[in-house]
N, CA, C and O atoms as CSV, one atom per row, in Angstrom:
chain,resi,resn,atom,element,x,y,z
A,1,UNK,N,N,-50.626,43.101,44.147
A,1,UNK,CA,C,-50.193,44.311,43.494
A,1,UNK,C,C,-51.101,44.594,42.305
A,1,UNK,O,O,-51.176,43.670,41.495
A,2,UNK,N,N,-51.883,45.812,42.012
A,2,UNK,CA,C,-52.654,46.326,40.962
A,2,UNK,C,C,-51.785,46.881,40.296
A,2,UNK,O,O,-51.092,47.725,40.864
A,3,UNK,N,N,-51.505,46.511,38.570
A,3,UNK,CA,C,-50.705,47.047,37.962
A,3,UNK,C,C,-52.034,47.772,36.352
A,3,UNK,O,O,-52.967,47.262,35.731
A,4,UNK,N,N,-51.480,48.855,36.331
A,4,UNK,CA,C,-52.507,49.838,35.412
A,4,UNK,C,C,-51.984,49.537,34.377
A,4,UNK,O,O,-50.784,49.539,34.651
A,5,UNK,N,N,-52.117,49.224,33.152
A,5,UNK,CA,C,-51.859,49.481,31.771
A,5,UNK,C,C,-51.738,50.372,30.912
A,5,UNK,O,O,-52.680,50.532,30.136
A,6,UNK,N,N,-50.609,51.171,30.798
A,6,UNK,CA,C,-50.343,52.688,30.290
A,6,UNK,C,C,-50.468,52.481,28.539
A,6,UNK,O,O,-50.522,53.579,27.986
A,7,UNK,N,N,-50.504,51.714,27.908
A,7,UNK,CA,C,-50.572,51.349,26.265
A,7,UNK,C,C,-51.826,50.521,25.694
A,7,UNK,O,O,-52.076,49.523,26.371
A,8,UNK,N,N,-52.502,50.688,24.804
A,8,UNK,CA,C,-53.216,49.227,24.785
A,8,UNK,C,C,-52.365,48.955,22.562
A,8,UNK,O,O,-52.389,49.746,21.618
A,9,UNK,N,N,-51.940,47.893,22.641
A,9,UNK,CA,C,-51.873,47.289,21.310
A,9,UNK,C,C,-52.523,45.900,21.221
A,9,UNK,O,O,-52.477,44.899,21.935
A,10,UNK,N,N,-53.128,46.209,20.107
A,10,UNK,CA,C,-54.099,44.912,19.249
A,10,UNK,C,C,-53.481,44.748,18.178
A,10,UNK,O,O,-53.298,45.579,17.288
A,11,UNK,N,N,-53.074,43.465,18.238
A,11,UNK,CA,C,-52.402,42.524,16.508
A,11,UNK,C,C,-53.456,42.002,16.017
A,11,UNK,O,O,-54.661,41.920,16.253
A,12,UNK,N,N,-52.812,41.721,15.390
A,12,UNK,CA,C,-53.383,41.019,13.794
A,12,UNK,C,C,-53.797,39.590,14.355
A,12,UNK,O,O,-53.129,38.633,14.745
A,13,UNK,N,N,-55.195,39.826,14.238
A,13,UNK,CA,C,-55.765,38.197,14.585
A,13,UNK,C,C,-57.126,38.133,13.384
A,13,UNK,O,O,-57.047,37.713,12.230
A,14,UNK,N,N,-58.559,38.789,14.208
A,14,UNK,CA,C,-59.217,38.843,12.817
A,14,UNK,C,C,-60.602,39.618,14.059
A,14,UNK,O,O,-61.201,39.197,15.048
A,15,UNK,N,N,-60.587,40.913,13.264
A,15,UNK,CA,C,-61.028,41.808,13.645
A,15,UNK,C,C,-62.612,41.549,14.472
A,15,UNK,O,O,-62.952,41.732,15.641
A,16,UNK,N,N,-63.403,41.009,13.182
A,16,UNK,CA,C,-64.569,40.549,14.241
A,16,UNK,C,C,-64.542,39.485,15.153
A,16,UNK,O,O,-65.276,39.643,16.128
A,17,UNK,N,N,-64.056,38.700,15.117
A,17,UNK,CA,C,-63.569,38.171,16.163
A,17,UNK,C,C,-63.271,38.408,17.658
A,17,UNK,O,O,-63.654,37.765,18.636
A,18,UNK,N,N,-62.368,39.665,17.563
A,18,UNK,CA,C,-61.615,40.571,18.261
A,18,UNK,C,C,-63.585,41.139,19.167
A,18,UNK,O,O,-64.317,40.902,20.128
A,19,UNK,N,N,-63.504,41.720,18.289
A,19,UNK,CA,C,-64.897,42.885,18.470
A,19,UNK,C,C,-66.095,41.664,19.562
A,19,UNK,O,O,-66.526,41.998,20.666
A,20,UNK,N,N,-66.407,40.304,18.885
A,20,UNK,CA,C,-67.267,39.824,19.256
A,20,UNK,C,C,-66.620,39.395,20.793
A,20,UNK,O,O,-67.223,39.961,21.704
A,21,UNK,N,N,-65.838,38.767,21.107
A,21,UNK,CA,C,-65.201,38.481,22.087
A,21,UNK,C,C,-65.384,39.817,23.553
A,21,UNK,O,O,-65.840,39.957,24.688
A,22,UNK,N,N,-64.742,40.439,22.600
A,22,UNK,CA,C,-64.877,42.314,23.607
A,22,UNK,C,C,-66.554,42.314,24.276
A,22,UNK,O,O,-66.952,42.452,25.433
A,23,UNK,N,N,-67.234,42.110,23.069
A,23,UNK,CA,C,-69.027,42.461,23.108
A,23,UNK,C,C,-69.435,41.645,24.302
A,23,UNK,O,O,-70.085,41.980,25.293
A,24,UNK,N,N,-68.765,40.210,23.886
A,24,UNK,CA,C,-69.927,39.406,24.985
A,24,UNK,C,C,-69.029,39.095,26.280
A,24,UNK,O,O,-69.680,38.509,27.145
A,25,UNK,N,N,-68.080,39.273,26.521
A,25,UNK,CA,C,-66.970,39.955,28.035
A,25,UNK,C,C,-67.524,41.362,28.636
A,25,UNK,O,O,-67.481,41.603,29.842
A,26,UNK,N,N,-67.916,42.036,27.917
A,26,UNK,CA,C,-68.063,43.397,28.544
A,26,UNK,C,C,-67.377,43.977,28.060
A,26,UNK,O,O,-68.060,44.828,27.491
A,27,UNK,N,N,-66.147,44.196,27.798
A,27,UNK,CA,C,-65.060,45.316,27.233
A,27,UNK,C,C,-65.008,45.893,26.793
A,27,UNK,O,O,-64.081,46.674,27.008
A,28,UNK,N,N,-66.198,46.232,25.380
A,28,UNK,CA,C,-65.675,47.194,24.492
A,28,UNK,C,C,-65.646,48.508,25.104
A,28,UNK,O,O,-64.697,49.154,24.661
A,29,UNK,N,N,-66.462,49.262,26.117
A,29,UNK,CA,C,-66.842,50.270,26.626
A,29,UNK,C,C,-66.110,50.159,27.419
A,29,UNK,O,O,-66.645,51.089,28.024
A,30,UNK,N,N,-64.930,49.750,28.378
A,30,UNK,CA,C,-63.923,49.876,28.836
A,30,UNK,C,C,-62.802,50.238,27.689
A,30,UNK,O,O,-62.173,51.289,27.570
A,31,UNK,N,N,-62.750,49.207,26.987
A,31,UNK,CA,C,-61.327,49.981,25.858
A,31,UNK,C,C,-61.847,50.684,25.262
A,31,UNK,O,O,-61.121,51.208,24.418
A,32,UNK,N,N,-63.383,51.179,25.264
A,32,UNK,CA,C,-63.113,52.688,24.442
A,32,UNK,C,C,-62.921,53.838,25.433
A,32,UNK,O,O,-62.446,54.941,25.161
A,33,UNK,N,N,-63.382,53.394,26.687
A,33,UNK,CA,C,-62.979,54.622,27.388
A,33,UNK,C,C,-61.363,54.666,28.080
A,33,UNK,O,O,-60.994,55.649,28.723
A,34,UNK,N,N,-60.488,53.489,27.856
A,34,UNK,CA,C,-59.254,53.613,28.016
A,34,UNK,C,C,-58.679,54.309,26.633
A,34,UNK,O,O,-57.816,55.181,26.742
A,35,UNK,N,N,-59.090,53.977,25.529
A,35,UNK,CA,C,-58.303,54.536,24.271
A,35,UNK,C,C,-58.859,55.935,23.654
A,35,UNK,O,O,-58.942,56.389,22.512
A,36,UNK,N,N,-59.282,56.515,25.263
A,36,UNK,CA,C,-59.670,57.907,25.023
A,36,UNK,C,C,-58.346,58.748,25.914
A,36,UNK,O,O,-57.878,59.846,25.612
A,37,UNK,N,N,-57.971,57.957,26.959
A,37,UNK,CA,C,-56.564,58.771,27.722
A,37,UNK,C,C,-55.638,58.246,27.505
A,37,UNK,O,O,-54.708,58.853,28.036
A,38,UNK,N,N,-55.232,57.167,26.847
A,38,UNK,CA,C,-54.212,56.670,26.673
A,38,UNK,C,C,-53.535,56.137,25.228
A,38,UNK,O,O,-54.402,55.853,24.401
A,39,UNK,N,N,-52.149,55.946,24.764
A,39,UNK,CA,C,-52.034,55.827,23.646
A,39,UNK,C,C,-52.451,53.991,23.730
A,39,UNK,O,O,-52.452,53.183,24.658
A,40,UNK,N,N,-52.872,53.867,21.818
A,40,UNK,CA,C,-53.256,52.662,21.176
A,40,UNK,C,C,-52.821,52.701,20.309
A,40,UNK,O,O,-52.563,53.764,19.743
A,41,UNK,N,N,-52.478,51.190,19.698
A,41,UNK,CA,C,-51.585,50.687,18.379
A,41,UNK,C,C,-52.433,49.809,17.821
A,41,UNK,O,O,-52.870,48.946,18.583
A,42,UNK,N,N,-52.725,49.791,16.897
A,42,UNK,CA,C,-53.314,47.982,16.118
A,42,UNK,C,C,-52.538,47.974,14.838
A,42,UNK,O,O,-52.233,48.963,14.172
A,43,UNK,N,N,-52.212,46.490,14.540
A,43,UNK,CA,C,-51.592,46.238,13.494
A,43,UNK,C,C,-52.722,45.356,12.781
A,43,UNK,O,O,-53.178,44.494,13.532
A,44,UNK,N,N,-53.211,45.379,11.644
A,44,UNK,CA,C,-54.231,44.873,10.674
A,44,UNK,C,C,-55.546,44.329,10.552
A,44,UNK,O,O,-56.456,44.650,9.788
A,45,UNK,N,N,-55.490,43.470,11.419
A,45,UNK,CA,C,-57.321,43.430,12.619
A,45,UNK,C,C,-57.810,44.433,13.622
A,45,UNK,O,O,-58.964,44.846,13.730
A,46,UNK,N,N,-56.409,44.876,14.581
A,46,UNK,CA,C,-56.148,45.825,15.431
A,46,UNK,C,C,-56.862,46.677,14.976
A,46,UNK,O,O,-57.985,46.881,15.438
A,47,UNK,N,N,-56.139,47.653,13.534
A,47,UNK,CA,C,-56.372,49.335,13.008
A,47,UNK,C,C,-57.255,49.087,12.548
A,47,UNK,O,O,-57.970,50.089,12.541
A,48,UNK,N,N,-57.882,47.995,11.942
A,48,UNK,CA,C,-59.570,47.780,11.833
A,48,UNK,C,C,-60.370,47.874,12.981
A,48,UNK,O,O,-61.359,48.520,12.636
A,49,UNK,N,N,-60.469,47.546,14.250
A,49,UNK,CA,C,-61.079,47.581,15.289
A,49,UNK,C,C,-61.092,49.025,16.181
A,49,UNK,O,O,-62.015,49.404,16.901
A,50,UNK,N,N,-59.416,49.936,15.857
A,50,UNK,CA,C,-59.391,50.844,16.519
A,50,UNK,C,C,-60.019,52.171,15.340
A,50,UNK,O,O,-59.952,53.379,15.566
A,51,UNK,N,N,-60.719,51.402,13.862
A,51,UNK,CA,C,-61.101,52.590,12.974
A,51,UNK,C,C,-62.914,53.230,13.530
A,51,UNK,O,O,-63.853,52.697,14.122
A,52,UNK,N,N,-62.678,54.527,12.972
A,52,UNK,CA,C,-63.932,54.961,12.944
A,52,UNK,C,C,-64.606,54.302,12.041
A,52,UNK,O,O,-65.637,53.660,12.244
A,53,UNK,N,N,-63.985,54.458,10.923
A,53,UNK,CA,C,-65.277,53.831,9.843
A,53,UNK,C,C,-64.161,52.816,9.407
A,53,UNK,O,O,-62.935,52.894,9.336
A,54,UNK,N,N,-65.461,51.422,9.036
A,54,UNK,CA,C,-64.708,50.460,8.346
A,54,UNK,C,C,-65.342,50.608,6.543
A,54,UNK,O,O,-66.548,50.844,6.480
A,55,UNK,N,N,-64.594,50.482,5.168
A,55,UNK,CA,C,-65.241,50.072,4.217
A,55,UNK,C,C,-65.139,48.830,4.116
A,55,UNK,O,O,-64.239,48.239,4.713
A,56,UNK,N,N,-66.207,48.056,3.196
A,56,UNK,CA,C,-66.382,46.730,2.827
A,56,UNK,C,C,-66.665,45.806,4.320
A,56,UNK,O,O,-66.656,44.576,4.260
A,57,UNK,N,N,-66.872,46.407,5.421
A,57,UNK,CA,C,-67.551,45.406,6.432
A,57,UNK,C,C,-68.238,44.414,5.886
A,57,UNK,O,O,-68.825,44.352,4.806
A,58,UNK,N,N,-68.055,43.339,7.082
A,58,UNK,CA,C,-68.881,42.050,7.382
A,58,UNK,C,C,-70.353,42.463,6.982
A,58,UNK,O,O,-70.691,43.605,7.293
A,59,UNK,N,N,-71.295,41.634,6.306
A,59,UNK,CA,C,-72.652,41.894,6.321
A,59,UNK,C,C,-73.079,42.068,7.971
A,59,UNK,O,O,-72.791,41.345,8.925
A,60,UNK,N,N,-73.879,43.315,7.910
A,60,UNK,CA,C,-74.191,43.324,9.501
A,60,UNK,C,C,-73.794,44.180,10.339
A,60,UNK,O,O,-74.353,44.699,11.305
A,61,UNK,N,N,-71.971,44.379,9.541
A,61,UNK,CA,C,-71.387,45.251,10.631
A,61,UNK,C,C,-70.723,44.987,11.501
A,61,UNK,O,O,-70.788,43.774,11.701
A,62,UNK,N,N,-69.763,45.717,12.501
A,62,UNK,CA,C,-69.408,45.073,13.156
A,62,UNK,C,C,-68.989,45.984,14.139
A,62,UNK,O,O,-68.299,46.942,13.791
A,63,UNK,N,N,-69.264,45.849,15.168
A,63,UNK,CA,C,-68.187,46.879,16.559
A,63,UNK,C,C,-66.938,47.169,16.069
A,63,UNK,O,O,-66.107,46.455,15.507
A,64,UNK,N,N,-66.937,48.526,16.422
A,64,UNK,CA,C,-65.485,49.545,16.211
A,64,UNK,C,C,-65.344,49.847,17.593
A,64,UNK,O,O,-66.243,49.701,18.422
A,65,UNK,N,N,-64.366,50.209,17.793
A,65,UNK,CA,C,-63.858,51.068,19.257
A,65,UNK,C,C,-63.708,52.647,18.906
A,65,UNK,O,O,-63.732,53.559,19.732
A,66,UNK,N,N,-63.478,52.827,16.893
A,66,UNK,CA,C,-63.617,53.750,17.136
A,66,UNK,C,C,-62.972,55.383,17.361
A,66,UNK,O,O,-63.334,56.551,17.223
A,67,UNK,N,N,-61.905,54.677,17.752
A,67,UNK,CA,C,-60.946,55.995,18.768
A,67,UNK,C,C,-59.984,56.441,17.606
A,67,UNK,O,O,-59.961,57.668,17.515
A,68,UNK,N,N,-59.264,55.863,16.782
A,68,UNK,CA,C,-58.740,56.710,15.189
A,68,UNK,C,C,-59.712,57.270,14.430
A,68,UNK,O,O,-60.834,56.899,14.085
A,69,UNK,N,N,-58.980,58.351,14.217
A,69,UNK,CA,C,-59.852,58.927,12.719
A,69,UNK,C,C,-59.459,58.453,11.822
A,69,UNK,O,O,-58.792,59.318,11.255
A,70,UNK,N,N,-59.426,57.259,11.086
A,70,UNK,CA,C,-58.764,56.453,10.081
A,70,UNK,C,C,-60.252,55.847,9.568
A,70,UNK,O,O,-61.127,55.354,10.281
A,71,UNK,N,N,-60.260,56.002,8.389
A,71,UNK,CA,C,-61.223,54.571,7.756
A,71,UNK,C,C,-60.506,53.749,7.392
A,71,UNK,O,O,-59.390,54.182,7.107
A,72,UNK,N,N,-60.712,52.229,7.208
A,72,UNK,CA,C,-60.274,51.574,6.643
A,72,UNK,C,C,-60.963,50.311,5.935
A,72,UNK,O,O,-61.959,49.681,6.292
A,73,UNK,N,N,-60.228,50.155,4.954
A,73,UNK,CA,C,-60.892,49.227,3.920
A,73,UNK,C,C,-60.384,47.746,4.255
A,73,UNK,O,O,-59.300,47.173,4.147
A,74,UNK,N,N,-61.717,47.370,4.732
A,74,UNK,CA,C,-61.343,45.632,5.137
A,74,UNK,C,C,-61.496,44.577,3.935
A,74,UNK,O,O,-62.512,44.453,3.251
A,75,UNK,N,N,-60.355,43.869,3.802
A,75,UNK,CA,C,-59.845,43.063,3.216
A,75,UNK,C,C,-59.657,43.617,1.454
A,75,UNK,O,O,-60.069,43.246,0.355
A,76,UNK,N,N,-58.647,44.877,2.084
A,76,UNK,CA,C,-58.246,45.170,0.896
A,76,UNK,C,C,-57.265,44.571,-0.350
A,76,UNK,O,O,-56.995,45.225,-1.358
A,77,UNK,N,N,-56.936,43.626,-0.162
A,77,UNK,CA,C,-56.173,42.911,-0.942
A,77,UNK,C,C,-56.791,41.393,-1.218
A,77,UNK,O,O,-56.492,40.494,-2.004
A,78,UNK,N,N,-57.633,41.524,-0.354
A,78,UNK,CA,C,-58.533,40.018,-0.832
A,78,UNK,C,C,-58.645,39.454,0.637
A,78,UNK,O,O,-58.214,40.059,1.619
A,79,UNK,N,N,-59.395,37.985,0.685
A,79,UNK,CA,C,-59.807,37.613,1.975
A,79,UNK,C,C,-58.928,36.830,2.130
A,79,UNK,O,O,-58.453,36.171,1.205
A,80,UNK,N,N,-58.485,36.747,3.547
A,80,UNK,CA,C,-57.596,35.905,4.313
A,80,UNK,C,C,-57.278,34.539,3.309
A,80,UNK,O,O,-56.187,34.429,2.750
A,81,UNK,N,N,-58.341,33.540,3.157
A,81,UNK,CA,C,-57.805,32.507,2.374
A,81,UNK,C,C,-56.994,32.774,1.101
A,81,UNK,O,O,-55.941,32.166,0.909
A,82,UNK,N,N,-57.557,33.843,0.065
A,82,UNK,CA,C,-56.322,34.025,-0.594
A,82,UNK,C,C,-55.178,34.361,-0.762
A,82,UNK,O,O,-54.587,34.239,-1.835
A,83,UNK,N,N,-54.617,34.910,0.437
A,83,UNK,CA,C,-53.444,34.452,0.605
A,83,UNK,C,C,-52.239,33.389,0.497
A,83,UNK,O,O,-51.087,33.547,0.095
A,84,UNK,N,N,-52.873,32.302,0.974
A,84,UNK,CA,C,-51.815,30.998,1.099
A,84,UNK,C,C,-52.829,30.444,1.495
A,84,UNK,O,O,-53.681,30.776,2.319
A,85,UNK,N,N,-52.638,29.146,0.552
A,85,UNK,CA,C,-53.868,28.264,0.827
A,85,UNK,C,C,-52.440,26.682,0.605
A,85,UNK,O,O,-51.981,26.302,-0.473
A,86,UNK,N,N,-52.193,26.278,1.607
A,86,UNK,CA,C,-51.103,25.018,1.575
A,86,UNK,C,C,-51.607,24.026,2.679
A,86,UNK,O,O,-52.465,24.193,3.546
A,87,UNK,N,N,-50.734,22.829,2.359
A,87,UNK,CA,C,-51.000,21.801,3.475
A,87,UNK,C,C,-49.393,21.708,4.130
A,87,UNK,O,O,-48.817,20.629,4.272
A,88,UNK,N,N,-48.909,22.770,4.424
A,88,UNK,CA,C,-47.557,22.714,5.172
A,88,UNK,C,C,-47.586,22.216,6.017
A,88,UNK,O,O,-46.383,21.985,6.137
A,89,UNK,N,N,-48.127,21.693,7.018
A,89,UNK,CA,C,-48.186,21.608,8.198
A,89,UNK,C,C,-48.430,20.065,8.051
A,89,UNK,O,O,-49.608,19.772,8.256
A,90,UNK,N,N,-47.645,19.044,7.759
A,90,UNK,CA,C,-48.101,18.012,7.344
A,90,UNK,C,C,-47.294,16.706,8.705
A,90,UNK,O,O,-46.169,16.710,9.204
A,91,UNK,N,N,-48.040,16.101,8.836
A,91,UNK,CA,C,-47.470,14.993,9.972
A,91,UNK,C,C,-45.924,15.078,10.237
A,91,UNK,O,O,-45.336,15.506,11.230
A,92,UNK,N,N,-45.366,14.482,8.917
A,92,UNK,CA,C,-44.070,14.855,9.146
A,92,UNK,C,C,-43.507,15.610,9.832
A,92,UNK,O,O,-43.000,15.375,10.928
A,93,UNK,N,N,-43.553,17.043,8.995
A,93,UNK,CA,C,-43.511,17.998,9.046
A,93,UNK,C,C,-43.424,18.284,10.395
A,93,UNK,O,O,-42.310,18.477,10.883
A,94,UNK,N,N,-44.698,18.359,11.266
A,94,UNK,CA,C,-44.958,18.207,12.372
A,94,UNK,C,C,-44.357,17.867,13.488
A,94,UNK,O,O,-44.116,18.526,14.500
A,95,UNK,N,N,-44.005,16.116,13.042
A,95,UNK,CA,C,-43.081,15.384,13.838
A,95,UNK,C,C,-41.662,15.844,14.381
A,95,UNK,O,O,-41.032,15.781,15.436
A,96,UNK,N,N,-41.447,16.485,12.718
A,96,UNK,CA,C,-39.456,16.779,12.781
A,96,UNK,C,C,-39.957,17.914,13.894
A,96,UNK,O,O,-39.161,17.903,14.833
A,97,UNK,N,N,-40.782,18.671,14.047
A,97,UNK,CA,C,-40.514,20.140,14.153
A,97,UNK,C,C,-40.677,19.300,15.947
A,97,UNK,O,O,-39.682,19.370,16.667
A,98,UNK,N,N,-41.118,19.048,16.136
A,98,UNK,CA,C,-41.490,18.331,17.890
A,98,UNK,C,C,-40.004,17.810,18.238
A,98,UNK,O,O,-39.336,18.444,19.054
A,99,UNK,N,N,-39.537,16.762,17.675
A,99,UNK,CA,C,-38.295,16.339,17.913
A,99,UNK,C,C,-37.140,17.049,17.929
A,99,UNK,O,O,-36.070,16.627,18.369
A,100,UNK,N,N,-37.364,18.291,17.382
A,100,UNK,CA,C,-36.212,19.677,16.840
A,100,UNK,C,C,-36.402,20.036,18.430
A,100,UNK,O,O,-35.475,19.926,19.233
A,101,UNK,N,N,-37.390,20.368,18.695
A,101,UNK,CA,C,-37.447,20.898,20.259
A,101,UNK,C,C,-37.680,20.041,21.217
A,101,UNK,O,O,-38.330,20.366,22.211
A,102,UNK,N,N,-37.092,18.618,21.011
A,102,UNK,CA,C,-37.762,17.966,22.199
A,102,UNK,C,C,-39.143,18.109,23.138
A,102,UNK,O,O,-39.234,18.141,24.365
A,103,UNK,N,N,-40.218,18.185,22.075
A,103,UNK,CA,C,-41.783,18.315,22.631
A,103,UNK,C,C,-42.450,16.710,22.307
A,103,UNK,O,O,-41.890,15.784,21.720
A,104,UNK,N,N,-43.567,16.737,22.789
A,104,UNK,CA,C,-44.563,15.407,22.468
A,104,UNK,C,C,-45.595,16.171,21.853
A,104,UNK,O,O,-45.705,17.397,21.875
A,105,UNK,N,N,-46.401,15.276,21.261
A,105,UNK,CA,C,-48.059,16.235,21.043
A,105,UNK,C,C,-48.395,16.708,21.962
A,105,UNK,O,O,-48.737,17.890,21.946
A,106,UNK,N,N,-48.424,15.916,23.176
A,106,UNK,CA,C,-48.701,16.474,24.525
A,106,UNK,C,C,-48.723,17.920,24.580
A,106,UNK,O,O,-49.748,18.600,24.597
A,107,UNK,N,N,-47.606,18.324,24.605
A,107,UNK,CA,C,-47.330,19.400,24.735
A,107,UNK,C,C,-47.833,20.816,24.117
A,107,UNK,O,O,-47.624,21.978,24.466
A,108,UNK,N,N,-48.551,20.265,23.098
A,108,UNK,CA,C,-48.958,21.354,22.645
A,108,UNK,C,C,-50.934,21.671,22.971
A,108,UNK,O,O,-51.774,22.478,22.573
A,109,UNK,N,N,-50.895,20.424,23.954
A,109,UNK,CA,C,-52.268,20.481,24.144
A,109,UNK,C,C,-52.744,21.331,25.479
A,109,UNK,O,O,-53.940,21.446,25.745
């Protein structure tokens, strides 16, 4: 069964990323010519990727798709690490959370 994709949404992951992945798959020129007939959503890497113009880009630049008339200003509040910079995720931590769900490390591999 061929099933068509009537929406495209892109989350929040990290925009060039997003873009470079697309570049060296082939895709970007498919999702720009899908997010010319069809509706698109991005939430924060996303509406960076789906902008015409980005401010404060990556040195270099980076693939847009393009298809909003939106600019947007990347990493307007500061760069990802300043956000939360913690060691939450600590063995323990870890452990309880595996045993909470009955998982092994295994499992997450």
């Amino acid at each position: 069964m061929h099933v068509q994709s009537r929406i495209m949404v892109i989350s929040a992951v990290e925009s060039t990323s997003i873009a470079l992945l697309a570049q060296l798959s082939g895709l970007l020129d498919p999702l720009r010519a899908f997010s010319k007939t069809k509706p698109v959503w991005g939430t924060c890497a996303g509406a960076i990727l789906l902008a015409q113009e980005v401010k404060d880009a990556k040195r270099g630049g980076q693939e847009l798709l393009g298809c909003v008339s939106i600019t947007i200003v990347r990493n307007g509040w500061g760069s990802q690490v300043q956000f939360l910079c913690s060691d939450l995720l600590t063995s323990e931590l870890l452990n309880d959370c595996l045993h909470r769900w009955n998982l092994s490390r295994l499992d997450l591999v």
